[in-house]
C-alpha positions in Angstrom: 387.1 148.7 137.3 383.5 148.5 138.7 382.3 148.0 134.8 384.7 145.5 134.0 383.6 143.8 137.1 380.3 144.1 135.6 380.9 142.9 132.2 382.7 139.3 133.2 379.5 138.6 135.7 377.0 139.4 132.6 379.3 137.5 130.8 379.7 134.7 133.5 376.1 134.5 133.7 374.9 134.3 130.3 377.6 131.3 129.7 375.9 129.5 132.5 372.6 130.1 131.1 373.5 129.2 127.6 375.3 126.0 129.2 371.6 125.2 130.8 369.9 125.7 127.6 371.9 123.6 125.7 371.1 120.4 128.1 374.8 119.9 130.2 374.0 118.3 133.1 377.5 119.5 135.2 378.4 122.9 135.0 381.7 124.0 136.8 381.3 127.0 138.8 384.9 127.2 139.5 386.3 127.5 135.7 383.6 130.0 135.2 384.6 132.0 137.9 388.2 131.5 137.0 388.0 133.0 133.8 386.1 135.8 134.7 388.5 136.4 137.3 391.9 136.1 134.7 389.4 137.9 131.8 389.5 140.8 134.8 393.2 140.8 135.2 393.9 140.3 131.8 391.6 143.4 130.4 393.8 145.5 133.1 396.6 144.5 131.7 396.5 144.0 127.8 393.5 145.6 127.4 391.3 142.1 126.6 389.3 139.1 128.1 389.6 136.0 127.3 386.6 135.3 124.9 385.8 131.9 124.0 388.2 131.9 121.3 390.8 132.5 124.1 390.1 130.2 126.2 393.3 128.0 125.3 395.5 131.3 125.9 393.6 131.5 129.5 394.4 127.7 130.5 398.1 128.4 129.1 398.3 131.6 131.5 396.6 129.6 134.5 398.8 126.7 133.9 401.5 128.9 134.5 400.5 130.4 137.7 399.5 127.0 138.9 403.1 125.9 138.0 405.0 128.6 139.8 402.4 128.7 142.9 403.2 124.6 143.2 406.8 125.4 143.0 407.2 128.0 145.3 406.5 125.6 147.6 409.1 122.8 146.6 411.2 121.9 149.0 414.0 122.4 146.4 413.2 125.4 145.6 413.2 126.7 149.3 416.4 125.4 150.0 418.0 127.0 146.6 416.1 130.3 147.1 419.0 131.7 149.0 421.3 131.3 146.2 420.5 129.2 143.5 424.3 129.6 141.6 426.0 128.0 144.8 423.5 125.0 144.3 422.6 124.0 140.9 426.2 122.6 141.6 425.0 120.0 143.2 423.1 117.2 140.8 419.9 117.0 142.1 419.4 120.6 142.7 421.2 121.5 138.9 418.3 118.7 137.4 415.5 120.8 139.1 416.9 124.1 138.9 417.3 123.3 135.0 413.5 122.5 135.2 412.4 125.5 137.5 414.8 127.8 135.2 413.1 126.3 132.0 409.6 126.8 133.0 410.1 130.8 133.9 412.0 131.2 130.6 408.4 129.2 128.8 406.7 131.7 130.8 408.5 135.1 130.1 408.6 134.3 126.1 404.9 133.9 126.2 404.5 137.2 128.1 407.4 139.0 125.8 405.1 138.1 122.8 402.0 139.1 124.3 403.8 142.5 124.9 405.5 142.6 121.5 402.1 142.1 119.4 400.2 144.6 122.0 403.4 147.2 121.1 402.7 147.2 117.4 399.1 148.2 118.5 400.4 151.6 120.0 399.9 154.6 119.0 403.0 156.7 120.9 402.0 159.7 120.0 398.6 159.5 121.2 397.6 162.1 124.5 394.3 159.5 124.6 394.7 157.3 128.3 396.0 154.1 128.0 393.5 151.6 127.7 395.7 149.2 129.7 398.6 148.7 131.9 401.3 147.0 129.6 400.5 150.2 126.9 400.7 152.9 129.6 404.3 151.1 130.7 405.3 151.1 127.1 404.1 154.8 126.1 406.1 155.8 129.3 409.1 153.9 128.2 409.0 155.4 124.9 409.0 158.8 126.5 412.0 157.8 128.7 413.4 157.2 125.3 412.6 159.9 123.5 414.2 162.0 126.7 417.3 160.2 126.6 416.2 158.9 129.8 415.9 155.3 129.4 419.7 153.3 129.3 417.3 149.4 129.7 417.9 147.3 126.8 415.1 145.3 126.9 411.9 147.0 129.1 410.4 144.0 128.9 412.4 142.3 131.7 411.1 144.8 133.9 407.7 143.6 133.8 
């Protein structure tokens, strides 16, 4: 954890310098620092950062936190938390629960194909360590499998 930590400041740092160098006058601390901070998460959990040629994947991701964060704290969404069947009955709550319901389905298909890709990647008969969370979930599923263990049809959900 300590190099990773390391790595995204050396990285941080160098795209500041580089940002001086070539000439821009405003540099944002605080998208720097957020995408060394989701590259951090992100290594933990698929095993990569987001490079500068993932930088729309890491706005897509933050736009999603910053979506559900915003909700959380929607009135409507406070008042259906209790039990959202009883009131998507009633129209307004049904036109925002359609909304709320839509945005976590946008947001579990992205993370499903993030996890499908990184499956094909896996090696399940490996005894290396997982180089991330997502493949040490999914090598342990597969064992669960292979045991007769595992009755989920779609691990995935879980996550």
């Amino acid at each position: 954890m300590q190099e990773r930590v390391l790595v995204e400041v050396s990285s941080l740092l160098t795209d500041i310098k580089d940002e001086i160098a070539n000439g821009k006058q405003e540099i944002s601390l605080q998208n720097a620092i957020d995408i060394s901070v989701g590259s951090i998460i992100n290594y933990l959990t698929f095993g990569y950062r987001y490079s500068k040629d993932k930088r729309a994947e890491f706005e897509h991701v933050k736009q999603f936190a910053t979506t559900l964060v915003s909700q959380f704290s929607n009135p409507l969404n406070r008042l259906m938390d209790s039990d959202p069947e009883y009131y998507k009955k009633f129209p307004l709550c049904n036109s925002y629960y359609k909304y709320f319901s839509g945005e976590i389905q946008k947001m579990k298909d992205f993370f499903n194909n993030l996890i499908e890709k990184h499956q094909k990647s896996i090696n399940f008969e490996s005894d290396e360590e997982p180089t991330d969370f997502v493949e040490a979930y999914l090598r342990h599923q597969h064992k669960l499998k292979a045991e007769g263990g595992n009755d989920n049809n779609n691990v995935n959900d879980n996550f």
